[in-house]
C-alpha positions, -999 to 999 in steps of 0.1 A, spaced: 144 -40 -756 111 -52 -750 103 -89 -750 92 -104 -783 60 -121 -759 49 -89 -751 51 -73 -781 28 -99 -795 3 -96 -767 6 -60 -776 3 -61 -814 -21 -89 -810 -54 -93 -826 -68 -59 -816 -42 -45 -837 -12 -19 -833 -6 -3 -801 -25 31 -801 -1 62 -800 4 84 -765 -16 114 -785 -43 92 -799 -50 80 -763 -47 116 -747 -79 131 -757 -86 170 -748 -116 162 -722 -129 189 -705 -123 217 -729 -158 232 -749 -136 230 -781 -102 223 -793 -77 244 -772 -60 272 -798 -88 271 -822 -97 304 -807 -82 344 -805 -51 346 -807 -33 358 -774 -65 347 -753 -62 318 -730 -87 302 -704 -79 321 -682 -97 355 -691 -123 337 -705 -160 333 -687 -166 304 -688 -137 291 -667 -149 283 -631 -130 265 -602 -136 229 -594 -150 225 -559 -130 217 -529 -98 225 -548 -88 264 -550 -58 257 -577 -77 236 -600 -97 252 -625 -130 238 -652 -153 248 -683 -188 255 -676 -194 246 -710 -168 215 -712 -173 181 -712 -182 164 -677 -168 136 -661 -181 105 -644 -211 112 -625 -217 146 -635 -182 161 -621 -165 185 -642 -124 180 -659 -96 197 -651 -81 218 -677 -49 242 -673 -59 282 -671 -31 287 -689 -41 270 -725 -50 289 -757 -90 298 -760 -110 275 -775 -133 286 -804 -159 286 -774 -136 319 -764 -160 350 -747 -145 375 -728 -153 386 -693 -170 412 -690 
């Protein structure tokens, strides 16, 4: 049960609480992850590169960067984006 006082500081004049998914957005990614081949994920695609100074943590060269120029974090293991090109 959530206090009725918070509830109206949260409903307030900005308006309804914004969902979990709404605030989630898919930075990092070159395009909406599954919009691409079926079966292919991140992982065999080439623009995936690793993120400096971590060896588990893995980037798009063609995503979206971060705050001051740094690259996201995105999982290796997501469906291919309609960016999707195979290694060669």
């Amino acid at each position: 049960m959530i206090d009725p006082r918070i509830e109206e500081a949260l409903n307030g004049p900005h308006g309804a609480r914004p969902s979990v998914a709404k605030v989630k957005r898919r930075e990092g990614y070159a395009a909406s992850p599954g919009t691409g081949p079926h079966g292919e994920t991140c992982r065999t695609c080439r623009y995936i590169c690793g993120v400096r100074g971590n060896e588990y943590a893995s980037a798009c060269s063609i995503g979206k960067k971060g705050p001051y120029g740094a690259r996201l974090y995105i999982s290796p293991d997501s469906a291919a984006c309609s960016r999707f090109a195979a290694r060669t």
